[in-house]
MIDREN-182689 format. One record per residue: residue number from 1; residue in one letter; chain; x, y, z of N, C-alpha, C, CB in turn. Coordinates in pm, 1 decimal, always signed. Glycine has a CB too. Example, Ala and Ser with C-alpha at 12.3 -4.5 7.8 and 13.67 -1.06 7.14 Angstrom:
seq 1, type a, mol A, n.x +1319.0, n.y -569.0, n.z +780.0, ca.x +1230.0, ca.y -450.0, ca.z +780.0, c.x +1320.0, c.y -330.0, c.z +780.0, cb.x +1130.8, cb.y -447.3, cb.z +904.6 $
seq 2, type s, mol A, n.x +1285.0, n.y -225.0, n.z +708.0, ca.x +1367.0, ca.y -106.0, ca.z +714.0, c.x +1290.0, c.y +3.0, c.z +787.0, cb.x +1408.4, cb.y -59.8, cb.z +572.5 $
END
This chain:
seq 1, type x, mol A, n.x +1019.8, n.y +368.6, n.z -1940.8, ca.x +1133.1, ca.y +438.6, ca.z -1883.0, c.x +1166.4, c.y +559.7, c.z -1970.0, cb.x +1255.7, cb.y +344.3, cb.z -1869.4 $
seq 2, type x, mol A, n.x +1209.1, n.y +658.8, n.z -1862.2, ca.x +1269.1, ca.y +766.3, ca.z -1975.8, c.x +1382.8, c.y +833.6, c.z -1914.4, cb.x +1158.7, cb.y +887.7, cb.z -2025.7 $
seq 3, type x, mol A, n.x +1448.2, n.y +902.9, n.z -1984.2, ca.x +1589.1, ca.y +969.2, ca.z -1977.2, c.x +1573.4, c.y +1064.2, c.z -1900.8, cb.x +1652.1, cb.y +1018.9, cb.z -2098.6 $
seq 4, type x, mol A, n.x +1660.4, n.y +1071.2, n.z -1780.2, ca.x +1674.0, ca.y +1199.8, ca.z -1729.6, c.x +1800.6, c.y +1300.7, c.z -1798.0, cb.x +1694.2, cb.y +1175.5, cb.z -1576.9 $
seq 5, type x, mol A, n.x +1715.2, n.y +1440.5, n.z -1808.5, ca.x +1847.1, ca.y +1530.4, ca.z -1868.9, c.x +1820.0, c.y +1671.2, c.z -1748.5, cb.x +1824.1, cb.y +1588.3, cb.z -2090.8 $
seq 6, type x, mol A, n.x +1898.8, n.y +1737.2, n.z -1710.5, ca.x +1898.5, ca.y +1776.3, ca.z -1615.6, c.x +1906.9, c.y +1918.6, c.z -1723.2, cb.x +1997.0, cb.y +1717.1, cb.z -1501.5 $
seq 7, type x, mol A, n.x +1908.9, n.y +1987.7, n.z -1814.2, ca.x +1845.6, ca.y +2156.6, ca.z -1811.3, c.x +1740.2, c.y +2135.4, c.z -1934.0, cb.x +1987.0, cb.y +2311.1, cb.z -1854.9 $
seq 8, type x, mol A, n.x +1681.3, n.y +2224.5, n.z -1951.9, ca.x +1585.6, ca.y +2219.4, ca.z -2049.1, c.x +1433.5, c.y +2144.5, c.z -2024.8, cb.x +1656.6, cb.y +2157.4, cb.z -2154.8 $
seq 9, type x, mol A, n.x +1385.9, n.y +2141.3, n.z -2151.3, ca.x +1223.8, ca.y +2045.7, ca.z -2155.3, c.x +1306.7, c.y +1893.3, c.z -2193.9, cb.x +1068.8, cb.y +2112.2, cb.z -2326.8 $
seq 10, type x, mol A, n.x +1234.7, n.y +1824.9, n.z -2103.2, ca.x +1271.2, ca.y +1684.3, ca.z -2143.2, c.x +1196.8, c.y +1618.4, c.z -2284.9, cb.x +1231.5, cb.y +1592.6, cb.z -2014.4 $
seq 11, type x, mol A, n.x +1233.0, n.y +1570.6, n.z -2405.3, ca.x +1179.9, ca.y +1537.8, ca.z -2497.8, c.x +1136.5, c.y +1478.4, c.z -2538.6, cb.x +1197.4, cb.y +1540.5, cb.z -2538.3 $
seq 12, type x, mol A, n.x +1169.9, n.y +1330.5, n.z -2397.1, ca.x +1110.4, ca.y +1176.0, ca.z -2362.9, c.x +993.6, c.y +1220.9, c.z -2292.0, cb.x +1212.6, cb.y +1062.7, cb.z -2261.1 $
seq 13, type x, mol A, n.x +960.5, n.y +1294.3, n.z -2183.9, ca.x +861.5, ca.y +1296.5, ca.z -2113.0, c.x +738.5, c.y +1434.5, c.z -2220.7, cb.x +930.1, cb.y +1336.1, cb.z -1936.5 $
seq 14, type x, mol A, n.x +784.8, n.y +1519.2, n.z -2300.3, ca.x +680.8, ca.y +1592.6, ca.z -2355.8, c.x +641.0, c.y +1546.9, c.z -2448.1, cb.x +697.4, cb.y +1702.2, cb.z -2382.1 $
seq 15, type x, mol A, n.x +720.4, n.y +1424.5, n.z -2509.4, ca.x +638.0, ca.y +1316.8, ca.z -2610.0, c.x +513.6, c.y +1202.9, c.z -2555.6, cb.x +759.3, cb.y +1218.3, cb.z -2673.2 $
seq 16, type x, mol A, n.x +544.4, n.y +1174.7, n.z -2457.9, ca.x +495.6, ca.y +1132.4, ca.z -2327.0, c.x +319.7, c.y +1175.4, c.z -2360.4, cb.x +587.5, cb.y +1228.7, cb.z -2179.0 $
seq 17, type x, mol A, n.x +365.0, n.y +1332.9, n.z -2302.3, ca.x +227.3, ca.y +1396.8, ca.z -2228.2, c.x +172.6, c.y +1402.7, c.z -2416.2, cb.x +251.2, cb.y +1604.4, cb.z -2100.1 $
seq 18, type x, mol A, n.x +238.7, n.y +1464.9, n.z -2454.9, ca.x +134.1, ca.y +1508.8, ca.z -2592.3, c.x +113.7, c.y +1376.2, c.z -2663.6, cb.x +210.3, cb.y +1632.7, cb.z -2718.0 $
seq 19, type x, mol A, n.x +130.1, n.y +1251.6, n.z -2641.7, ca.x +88.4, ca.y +1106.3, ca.z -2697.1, c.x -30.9, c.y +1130.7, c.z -2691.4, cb.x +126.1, cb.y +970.8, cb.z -2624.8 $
seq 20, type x, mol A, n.x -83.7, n.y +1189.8, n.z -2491.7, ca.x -194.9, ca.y +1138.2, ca.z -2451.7, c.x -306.9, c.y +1218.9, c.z -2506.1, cb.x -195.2, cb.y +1126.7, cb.z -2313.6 $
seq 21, type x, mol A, n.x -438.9, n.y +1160.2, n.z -2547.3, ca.x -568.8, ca.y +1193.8, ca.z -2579.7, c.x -578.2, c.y +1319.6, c.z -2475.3, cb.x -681.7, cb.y +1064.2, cb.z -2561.1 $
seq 22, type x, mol A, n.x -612.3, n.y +1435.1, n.z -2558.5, ca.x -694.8, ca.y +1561.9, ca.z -2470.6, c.x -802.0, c.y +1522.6, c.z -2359.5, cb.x -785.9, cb.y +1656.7, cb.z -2578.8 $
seq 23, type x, mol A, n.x -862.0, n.y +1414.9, n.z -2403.8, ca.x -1040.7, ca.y +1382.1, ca.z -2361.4, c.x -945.3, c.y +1291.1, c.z -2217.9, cb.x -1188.8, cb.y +1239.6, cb.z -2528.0 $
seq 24, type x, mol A, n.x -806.0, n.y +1244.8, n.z -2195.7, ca.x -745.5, ca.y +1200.1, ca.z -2090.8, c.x -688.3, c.y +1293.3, c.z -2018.8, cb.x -666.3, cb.y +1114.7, cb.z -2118.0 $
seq 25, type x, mol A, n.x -666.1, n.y +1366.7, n.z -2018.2, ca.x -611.5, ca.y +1498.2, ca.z -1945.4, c.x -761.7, c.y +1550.4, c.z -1894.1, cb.x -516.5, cb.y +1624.7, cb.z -2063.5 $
seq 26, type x, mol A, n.x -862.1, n.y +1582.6, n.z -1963.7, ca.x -973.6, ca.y +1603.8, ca.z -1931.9, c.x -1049.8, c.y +1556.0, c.z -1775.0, cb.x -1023.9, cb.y +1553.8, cb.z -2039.2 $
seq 27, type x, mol A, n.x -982.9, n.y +1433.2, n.z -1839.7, ca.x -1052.0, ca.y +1306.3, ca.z -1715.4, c.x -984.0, c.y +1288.4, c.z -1613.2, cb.x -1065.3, cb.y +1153.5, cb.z -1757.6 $
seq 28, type x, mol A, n.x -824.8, n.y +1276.5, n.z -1591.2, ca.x -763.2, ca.y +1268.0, ca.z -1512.2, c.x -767.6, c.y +1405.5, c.z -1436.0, cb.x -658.8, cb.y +1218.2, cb.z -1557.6 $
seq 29, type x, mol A, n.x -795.0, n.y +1550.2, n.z -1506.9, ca.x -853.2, ca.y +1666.7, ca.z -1420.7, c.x -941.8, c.y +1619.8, c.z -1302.8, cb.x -942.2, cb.y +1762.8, cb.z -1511.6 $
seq 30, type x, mol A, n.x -1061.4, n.y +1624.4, n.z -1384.6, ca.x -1212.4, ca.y +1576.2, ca.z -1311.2, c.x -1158.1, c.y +1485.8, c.z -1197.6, cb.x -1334.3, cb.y +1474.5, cb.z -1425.6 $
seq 31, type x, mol A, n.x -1055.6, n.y +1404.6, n.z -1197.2, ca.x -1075.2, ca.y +1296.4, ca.z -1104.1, c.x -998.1, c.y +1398.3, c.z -950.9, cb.x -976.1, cb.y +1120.6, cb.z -1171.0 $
seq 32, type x, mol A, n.x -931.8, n.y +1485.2, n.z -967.7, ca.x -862.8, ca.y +1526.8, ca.z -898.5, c.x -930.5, c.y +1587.0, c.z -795.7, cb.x -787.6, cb.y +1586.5, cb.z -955.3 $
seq 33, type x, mol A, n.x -915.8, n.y +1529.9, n.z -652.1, ca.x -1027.4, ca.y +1577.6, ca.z -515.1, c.x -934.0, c.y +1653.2, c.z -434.4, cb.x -1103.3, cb.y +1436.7, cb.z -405.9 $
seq 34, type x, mol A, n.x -774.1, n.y +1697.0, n.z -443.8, ca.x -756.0, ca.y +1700.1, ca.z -346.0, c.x -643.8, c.y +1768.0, c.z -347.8, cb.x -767.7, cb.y +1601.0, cb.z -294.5 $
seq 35, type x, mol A, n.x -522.8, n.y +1848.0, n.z -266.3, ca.x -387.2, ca.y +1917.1, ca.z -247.7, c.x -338.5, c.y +1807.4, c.z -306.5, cb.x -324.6, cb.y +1964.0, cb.z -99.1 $
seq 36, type x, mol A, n.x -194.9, n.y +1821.0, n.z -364.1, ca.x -203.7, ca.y +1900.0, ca.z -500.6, c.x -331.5, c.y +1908.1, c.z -597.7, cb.x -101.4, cb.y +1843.7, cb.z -583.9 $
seq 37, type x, mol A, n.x -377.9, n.y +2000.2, n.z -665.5, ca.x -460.6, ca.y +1969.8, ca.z -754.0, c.x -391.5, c.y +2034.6, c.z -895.5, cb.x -603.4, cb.y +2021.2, cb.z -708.8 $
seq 38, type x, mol A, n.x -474.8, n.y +1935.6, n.z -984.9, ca.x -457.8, ca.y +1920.0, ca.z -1108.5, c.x -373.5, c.y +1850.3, c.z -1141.9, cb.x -446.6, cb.y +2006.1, cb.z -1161.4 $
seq 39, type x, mol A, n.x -314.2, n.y +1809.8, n.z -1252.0, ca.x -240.5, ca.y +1714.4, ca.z -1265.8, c.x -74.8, c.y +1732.5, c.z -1247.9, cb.x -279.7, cb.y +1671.4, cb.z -1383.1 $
seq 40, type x, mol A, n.x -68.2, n.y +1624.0, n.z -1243.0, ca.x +97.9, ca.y +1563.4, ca.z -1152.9, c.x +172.7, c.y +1513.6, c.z -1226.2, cb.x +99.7, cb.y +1445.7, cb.z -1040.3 $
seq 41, type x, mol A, n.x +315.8, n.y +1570.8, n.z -1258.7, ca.x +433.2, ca.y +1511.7, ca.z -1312.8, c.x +525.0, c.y +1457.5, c.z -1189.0, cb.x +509.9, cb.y +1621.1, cb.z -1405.1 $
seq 42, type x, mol A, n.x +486.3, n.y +1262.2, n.z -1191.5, ca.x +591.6, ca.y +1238.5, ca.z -1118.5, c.x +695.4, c.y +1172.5, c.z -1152.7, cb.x +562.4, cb.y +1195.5, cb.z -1032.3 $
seq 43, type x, mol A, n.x +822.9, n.y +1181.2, n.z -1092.0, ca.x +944.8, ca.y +1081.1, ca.z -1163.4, c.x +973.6, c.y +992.2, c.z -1058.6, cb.x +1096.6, cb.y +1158.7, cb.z -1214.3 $
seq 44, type x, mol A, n.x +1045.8, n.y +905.9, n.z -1054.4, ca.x +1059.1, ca.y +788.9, ca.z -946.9, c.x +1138.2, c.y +668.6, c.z -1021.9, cb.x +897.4, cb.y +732.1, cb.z -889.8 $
seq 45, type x, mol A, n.x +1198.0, n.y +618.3, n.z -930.0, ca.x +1323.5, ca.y +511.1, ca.z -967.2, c.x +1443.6, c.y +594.8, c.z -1046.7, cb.x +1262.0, cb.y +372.7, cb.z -1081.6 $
seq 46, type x, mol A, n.x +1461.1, n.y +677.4, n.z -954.0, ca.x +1591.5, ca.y +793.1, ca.z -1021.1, c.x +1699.6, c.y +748.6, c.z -965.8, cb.x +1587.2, cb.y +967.2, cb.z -982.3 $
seq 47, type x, mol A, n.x +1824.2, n.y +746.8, n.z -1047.1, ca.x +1943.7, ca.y +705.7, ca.z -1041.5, c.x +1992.2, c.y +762.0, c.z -920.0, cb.x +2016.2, cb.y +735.1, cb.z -1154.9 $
seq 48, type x, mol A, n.x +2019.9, n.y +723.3, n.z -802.4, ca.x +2105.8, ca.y +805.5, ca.z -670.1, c.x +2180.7, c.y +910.3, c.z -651.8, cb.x +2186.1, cb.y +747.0, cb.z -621.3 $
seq 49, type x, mol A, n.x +2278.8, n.y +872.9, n.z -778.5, ca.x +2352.5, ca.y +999.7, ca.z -813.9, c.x +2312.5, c.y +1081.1, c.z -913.1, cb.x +2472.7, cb.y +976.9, cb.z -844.8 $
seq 50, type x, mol A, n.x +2200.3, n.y +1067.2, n.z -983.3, ca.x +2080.5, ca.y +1186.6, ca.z -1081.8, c.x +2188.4, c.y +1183.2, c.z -1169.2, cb.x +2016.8, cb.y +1379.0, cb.z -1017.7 $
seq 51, type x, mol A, n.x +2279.9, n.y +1080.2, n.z -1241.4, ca.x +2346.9, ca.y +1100.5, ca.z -1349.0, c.x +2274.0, c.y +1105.4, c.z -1475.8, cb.x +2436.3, cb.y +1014.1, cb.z -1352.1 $
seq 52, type x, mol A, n.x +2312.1, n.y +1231.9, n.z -1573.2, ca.x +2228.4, ca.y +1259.4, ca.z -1697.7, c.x +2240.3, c.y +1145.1, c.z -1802.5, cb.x +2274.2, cb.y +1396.7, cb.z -1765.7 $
seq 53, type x, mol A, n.x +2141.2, n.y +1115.5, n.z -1841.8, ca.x +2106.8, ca.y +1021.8, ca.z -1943.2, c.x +2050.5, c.y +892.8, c.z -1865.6, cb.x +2236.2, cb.y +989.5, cb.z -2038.0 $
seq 54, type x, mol A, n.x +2040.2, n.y +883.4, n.z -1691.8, ca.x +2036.2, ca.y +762.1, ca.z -1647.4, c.x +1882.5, c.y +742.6, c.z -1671.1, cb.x +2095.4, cb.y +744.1, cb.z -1501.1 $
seq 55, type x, mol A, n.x +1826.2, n.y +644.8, n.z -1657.5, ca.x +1674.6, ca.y +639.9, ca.z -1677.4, c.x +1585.0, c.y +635.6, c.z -1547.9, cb.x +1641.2, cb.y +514.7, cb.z -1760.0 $
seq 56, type x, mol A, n.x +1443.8, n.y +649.3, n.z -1546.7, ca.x +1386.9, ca.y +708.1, ca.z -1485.4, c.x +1217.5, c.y +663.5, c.z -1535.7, cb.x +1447.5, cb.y +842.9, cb.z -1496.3 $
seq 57, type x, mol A, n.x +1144.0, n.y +642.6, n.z -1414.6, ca.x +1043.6, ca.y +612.2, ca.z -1416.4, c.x +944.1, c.y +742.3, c.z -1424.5, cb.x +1037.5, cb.y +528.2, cb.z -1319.3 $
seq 58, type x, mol A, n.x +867.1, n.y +792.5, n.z -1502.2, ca.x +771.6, ca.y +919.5, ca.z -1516.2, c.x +623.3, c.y +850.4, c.z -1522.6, cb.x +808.0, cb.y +1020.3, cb.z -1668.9 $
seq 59, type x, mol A, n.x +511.2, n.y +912.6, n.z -1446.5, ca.x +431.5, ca.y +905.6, ca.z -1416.7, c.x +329.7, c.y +1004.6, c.z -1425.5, cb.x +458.0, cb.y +869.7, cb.z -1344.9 $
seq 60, type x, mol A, n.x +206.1, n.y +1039.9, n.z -1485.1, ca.x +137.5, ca.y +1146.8, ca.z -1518.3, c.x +27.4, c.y +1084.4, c.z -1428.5, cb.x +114.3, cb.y +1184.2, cb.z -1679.2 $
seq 61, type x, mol A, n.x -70.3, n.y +1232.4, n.z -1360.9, ca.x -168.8, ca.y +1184.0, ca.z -1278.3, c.x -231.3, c.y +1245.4, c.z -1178.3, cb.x -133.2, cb.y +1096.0, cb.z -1232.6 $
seq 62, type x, mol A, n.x -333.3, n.y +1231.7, n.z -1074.3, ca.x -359.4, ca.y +1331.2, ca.z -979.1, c.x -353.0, c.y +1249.4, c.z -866.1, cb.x -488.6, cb.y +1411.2, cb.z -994.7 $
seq 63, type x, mol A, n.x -396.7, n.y +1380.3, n.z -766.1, ca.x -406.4, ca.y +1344.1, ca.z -617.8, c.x -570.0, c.y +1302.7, c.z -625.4, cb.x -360.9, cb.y +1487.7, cb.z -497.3 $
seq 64, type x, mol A, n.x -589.3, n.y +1209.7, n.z -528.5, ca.x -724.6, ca.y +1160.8, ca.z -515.3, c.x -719.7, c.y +1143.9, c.z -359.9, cb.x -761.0, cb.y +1019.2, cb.z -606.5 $
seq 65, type x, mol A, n.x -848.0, n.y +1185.9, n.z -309.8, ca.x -839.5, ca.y +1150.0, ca.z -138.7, c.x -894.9, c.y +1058.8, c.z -81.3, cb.x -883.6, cb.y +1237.0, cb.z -56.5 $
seq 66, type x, mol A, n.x -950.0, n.y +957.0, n.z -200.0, ca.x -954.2, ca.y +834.0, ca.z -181.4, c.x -936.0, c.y +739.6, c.z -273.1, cb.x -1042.4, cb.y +815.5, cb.z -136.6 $
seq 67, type x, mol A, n.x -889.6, n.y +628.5, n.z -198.9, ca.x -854.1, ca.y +463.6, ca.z -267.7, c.x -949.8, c.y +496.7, c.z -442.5, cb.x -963.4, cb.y +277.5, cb.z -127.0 $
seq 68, type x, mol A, n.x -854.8, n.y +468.2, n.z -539.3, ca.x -993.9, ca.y +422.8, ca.z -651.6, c.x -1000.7, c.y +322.3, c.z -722.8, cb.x -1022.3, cb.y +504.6, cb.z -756.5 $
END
């Protein structure tokens, strides 16, 4: 889970991305077949009323146009 803050770079989610191995960004590129392409910042399980500090599900990743 991570914090939603509503201006700026989020500091939960860019710790996030720069955790991940280069050679995974790499790969999760390559896998990408399809609109959107390249990789995907998604958030999900967001508080209804988007209150700041509420938490929040973030998800890194691509579109694929098929099942994998």
């Amino acid at each position: 889970m991570k914090t939603l803050i509503h201006q700026g770079v989020n500091p939960h989610i860019q710790e996030h991305i720069a955790a991940l191995p280069q050679q995974e960004h790499l790969r999760l590129k390559a896998l990408s077949d399809t609109e959107p392409g390249g990789l995907l910042q998604i958030s999900d399980d967001l508080d209804p009323d988007a209150r700041e500090g509420s938490e929040l599900t973030y998800m890194h990743g691509v579109a694929l146009s098929r099942p994998g």
